[in-house]
Backbone bond lengths (Angstrom), bond angles and torsions (degrees), N, CA, C in turn:
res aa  C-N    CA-C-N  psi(-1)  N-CA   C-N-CA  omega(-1)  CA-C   N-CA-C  phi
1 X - - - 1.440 - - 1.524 108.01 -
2 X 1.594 119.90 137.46 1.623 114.07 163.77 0.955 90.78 -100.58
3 X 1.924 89.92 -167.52 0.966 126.98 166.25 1.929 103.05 -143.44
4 X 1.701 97.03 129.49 1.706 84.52 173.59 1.265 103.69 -111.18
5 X 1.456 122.99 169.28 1.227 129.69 159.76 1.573 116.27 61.64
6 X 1.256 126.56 -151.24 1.136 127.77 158.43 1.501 142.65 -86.02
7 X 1.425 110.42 93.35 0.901 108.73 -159.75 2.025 147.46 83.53
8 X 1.584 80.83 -9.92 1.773 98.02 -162.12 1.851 90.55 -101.38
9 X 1.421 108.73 127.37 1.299 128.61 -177.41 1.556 101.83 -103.34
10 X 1.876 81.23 138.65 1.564 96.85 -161.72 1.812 103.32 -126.06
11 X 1.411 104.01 104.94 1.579 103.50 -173.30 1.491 100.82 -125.83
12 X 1.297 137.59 171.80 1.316 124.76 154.51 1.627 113.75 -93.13
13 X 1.522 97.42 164.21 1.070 92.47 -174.19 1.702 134.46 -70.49
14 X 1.927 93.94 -6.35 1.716 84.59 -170.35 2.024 91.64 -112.44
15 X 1.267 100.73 0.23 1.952 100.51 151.59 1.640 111.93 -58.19
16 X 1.293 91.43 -44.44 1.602 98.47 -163.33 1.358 113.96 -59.85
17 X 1.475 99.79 -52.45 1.348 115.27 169.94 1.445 123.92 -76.09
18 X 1.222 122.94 -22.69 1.733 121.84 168.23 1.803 111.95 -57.30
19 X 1.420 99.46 -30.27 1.838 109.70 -174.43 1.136 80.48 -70.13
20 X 1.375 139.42 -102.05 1.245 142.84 -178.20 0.760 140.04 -4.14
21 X 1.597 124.05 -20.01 1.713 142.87 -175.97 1.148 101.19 -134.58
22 X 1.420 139.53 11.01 1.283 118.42 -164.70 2.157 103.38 -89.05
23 X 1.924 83.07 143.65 1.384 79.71 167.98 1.458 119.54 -119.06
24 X 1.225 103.86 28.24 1.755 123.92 159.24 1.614 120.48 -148.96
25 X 1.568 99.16 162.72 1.335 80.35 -178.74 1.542 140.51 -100.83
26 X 1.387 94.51 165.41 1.809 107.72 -163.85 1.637 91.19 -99.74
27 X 1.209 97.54 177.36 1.400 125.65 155.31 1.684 120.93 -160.44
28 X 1.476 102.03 136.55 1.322 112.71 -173.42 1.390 107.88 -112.23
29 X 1.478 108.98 129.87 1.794 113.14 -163.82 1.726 87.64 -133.83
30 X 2.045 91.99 125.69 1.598 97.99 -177.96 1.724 102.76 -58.26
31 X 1.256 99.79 156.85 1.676 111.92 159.29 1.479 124.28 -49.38
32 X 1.720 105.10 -13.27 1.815 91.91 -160.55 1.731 88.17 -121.02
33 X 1.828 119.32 3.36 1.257 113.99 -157.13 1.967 93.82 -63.62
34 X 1.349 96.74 -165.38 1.401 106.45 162.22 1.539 101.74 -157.84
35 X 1.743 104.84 171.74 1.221 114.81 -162.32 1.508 118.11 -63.15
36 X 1.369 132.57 118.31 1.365 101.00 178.37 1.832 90.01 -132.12
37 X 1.331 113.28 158.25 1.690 111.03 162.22 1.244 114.69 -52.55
38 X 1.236 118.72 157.18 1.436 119.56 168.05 1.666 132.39 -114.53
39 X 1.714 83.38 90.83 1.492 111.95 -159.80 1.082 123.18 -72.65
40 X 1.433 93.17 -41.91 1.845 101.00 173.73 1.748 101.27 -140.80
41 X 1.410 101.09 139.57 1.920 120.17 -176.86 1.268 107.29 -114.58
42 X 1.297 122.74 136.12 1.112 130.67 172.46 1.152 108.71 -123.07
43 X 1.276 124.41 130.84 1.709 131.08 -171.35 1.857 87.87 -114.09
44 X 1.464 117.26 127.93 1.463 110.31 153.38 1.698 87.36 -110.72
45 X 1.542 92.16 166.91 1.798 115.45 179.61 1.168 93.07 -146.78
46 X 1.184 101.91 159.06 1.871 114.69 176.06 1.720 89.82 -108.22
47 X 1.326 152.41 -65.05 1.205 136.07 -128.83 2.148 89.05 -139.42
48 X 0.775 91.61 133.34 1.715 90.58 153.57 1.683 131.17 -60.52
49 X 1.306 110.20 137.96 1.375 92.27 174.08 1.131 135.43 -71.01
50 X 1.434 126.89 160.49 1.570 126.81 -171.57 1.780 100.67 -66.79
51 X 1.080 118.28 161.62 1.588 111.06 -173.40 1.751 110.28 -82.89
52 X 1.148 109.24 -7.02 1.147 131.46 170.99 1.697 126.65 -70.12
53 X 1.765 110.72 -29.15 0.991 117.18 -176.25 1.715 121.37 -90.89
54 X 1.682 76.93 149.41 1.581 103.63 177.06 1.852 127.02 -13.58
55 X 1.626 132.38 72.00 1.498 123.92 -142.72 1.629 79.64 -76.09
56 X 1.276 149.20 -7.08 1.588 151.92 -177.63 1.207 110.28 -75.30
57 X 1.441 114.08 -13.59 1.383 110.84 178.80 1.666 126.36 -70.62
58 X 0.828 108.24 -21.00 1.915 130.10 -172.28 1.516 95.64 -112.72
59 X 1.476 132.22 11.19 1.404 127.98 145.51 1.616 113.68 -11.85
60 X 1.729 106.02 -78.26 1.257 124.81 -161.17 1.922 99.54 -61.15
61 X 1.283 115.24 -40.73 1.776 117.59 -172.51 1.629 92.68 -68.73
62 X 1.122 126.05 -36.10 1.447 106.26 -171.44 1.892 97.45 -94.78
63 X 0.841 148.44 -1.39 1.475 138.95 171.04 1.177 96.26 -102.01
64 X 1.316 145.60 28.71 1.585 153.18 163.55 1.464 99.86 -115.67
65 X 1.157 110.96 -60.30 1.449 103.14 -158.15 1.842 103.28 -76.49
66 X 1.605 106.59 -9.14 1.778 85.00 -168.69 1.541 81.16 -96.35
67 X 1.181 121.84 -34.04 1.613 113.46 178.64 1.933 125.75 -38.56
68 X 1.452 100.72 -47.80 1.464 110.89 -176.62 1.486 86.32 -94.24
69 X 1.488 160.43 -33.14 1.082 140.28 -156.94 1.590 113.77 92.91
70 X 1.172 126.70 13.88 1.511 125.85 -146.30 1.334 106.79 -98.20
71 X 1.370 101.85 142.16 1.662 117.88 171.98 1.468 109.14 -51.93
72 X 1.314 136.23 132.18 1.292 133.16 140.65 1.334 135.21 -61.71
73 X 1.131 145.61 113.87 1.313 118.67 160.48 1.866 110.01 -115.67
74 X 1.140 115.47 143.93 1.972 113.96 -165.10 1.667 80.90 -116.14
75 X 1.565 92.87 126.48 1.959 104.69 -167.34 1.621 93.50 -118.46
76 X 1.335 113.52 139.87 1.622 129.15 173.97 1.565 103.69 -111.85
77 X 0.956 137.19 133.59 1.500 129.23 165.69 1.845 105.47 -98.24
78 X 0.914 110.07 159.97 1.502 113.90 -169.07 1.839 108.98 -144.81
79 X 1.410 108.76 110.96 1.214 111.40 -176.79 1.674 124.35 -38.63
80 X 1.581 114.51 -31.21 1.446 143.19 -167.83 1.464 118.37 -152.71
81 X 1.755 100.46 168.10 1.525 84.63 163.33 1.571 130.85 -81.14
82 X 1.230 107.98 -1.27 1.232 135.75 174.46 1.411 98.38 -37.16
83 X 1.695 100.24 -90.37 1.508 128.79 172.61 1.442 129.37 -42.80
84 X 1.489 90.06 -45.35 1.795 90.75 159.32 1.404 122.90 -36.47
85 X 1.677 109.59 -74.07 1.263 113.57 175.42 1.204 130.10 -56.64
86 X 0.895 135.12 -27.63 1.688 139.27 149.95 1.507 116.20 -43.09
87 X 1.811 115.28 -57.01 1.497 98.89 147.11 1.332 151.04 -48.36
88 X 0.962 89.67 -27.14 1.740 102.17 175.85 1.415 116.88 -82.11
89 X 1.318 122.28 -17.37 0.700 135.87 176.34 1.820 125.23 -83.62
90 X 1.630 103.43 -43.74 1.257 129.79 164.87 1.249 123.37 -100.22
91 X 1.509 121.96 67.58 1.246 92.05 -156.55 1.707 100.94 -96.81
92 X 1.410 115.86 -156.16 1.561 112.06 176.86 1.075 120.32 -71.49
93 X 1.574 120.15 96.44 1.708 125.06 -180.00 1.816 96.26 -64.75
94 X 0.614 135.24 -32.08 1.472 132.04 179.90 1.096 132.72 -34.73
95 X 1.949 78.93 -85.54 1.815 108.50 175.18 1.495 115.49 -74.29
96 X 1.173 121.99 4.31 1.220 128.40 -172.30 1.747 84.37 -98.56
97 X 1.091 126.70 -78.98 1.523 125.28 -178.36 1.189 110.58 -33.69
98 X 1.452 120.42 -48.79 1.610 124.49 174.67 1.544 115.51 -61.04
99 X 1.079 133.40 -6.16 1.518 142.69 -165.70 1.673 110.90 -131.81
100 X 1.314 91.70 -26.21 1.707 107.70 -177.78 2.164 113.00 -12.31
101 X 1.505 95.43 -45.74 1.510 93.37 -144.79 1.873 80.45 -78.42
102 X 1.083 122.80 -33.83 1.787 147.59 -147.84 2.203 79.71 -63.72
103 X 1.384 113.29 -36.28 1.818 125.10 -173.36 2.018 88.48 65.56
104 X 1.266 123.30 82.20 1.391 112.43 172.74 1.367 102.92 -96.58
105 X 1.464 116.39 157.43 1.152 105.94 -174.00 1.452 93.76 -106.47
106 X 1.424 113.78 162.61 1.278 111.20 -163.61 2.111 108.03 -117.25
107 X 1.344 115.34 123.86 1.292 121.65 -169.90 1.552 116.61 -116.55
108 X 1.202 126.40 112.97 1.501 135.46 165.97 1.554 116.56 -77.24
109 X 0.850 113.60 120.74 1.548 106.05 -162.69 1.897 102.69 -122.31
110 X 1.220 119.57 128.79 1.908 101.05 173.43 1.364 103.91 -88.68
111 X 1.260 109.38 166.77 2.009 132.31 -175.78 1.292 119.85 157.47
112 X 1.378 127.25 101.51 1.533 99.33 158.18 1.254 140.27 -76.18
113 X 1.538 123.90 9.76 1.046 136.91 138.54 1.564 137.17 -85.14
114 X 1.498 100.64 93.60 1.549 101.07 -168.16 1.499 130.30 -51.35
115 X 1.418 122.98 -41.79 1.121 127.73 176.07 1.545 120.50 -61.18
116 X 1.557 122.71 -40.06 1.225 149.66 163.85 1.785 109.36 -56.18
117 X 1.076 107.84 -57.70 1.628 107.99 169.98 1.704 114.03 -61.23
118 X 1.086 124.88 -45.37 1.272 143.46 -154.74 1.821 95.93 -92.63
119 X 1.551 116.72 -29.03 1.440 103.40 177.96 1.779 103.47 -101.39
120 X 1.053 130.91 -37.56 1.767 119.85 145.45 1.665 112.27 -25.69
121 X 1.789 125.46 -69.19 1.638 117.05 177.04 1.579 89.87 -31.91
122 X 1.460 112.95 -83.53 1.512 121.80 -153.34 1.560 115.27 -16.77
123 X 1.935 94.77 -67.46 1.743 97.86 169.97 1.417 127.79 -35.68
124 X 1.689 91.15 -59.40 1.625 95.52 -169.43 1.783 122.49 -61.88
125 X 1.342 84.02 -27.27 1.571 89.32 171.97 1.539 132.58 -92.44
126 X 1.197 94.07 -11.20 1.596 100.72 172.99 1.819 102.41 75.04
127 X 1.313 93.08 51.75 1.710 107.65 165.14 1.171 134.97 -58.73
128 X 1.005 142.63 76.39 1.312 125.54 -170.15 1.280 124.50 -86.90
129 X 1.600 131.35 -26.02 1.415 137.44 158.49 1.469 110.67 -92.13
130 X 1.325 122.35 160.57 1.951 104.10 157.11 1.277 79.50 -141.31
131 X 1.623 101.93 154.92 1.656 117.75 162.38 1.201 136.43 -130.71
132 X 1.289 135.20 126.77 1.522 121.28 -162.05 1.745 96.23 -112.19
133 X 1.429 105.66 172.51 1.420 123.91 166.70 1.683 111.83 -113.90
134 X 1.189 110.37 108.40 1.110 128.23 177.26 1.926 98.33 -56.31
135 X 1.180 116.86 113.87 1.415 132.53 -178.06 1.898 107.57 -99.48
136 X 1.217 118.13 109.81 1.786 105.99 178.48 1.649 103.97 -66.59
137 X 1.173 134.53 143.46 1.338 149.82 -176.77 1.515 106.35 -110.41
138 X 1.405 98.91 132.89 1.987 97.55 170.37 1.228 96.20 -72.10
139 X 1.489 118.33 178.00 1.345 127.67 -173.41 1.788 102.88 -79.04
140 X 1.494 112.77 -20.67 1.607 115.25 -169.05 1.387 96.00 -55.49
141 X 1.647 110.23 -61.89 1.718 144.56 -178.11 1.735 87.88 -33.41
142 X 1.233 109.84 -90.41 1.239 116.23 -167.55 1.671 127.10 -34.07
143 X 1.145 99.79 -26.22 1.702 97.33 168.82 1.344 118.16 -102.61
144 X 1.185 110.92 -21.52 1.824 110.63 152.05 0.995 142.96 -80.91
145 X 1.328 110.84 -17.13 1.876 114.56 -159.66 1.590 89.42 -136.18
146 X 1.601 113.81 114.59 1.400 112.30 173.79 1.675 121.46 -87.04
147 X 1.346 111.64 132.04 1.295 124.39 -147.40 2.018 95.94 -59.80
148 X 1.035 81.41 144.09 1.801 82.59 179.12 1.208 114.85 -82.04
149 X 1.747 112.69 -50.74 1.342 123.08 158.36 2.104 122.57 -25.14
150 X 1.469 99.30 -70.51 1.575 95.80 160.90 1.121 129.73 -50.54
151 X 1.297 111.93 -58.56 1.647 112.57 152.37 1.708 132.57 4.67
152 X 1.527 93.66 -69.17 1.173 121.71 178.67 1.380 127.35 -85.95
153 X 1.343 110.54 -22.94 1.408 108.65 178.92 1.900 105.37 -75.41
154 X 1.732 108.43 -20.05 1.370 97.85 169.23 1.441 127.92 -99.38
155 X 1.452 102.70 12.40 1.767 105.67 173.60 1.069 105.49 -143.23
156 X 1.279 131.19 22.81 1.616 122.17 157.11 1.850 114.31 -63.98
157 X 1.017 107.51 160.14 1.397 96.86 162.31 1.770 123.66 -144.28
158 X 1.422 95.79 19.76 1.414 119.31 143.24 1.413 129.21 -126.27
159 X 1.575 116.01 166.68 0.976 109.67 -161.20 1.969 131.13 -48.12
160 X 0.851 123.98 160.19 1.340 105.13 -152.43 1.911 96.48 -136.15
161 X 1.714 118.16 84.75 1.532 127.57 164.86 1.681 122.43 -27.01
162 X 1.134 152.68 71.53 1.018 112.99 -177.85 1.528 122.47 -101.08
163 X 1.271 98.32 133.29 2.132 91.05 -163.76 1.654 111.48 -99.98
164 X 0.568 96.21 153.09 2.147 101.61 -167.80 1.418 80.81 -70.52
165 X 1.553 105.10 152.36 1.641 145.57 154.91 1.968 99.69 -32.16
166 X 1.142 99.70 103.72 1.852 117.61 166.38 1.270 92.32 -28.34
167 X 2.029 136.24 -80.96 0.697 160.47 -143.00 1.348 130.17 -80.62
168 X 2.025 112.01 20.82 1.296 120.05 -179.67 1.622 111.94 -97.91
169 X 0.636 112.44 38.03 1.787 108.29 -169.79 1.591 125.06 102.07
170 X 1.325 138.70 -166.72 0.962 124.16 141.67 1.466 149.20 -76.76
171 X 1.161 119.95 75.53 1.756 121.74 -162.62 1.689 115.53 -17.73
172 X 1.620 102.00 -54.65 1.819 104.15 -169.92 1.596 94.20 -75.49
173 X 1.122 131.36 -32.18 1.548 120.16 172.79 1.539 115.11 -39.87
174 X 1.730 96.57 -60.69 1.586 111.06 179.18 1.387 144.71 -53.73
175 X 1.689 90.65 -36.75 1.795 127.95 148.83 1.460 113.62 -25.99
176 X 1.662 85.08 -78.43 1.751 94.55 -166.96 1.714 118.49 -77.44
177 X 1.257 97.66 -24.66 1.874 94.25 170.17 1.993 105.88 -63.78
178 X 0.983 109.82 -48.35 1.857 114.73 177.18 1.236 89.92 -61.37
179 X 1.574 145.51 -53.43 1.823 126.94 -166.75 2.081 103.97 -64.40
180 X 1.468 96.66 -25.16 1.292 100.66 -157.87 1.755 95.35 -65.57
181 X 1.703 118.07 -55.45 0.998 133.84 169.55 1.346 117.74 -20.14
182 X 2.023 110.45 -65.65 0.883 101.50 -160.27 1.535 107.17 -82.01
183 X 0.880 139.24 -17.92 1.702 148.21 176.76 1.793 112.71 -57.05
């Protein structure tokens, strides 16, 4: 991903849209990053998953993290301290079960700027991967609420996971009917 000029973000349009649609995962690595291991991952999520969803989806986050050995940490951003504590309080019974064996430690962080809050964790923690969950948005969502995920893919400044929506079907179902096809 750049950036030209001042301030004006420069993606194409079917990058833009592949993050957005993807039903596996990508990763977006700034232009100026450099190589580092991936020692420590930080997954933020906005919502927990439905109990219903796909636990195959975070395949790729857990064959990363046992591969490099890497710390987890699962990051919430919180508009206030208000909200904070309510996270902390609630946190993701889900993704926590879904990550369970991975031991992530779990971080509430305040900001109302997500990308800005979320690239301070990075520093302070000595981030070297980050990962988001690509969330599908109704169209209402989408013209009000700016995606955090995009957000981030233009101000991260490490590498940047992005994992398809928990809540699209079953991925290995989808897998093997397309292997079946092509065979």
């Amino acid at each position: 991903m750049k950036e030209r000029g001042k301030g004006i973000r420069v993606a194409g349009t079917s990058a833009s849209s592949l993050f957005g649609k993807t039903r596996v995962p990508l990763t977006a690595i700034p232009e100026e990053s450099k190589y580092n291991p991936v020692n420590i991952i930080a997954l933020a999520n906005e919502l927990d998953p439905e109990p219903d969803a796909d636990d195959h989806r975070l395949d790729t986050l857990w064959e990363i993290t046992e591969a490099f050995h890497s710390k987890m940490y699962l990051v919430r951003v919180a508009k206030n301290k208000l909200w904070e504590a309510y996270e902390i309080l609630n946190r993701p019974f889900k993704l926590n079960r879904m990550l369970r064996k991975l031991h992530p430690v779990y971080k509430c962080i305040e900001g109302r700027d997500i990308p800005q809050a979320l690239n301070e964790f990075i520093d302070s923690y000595h981030v070297t991967t980050h990962a988001m969950i690509q969330y599908k948005h109704s169209l209402l969502e989408k013209w009000f609420i700016k995606s955090a995920t995009r957000s981030m893919i233009f101000d991260t400044h490490v590498s940047l996971g992005i994992l398809p929506d928990l809540h699209t079907g079953n991925m290995n179902h989808e897998l093997c009917q397309k292997k079946e096809m092509i065979l």
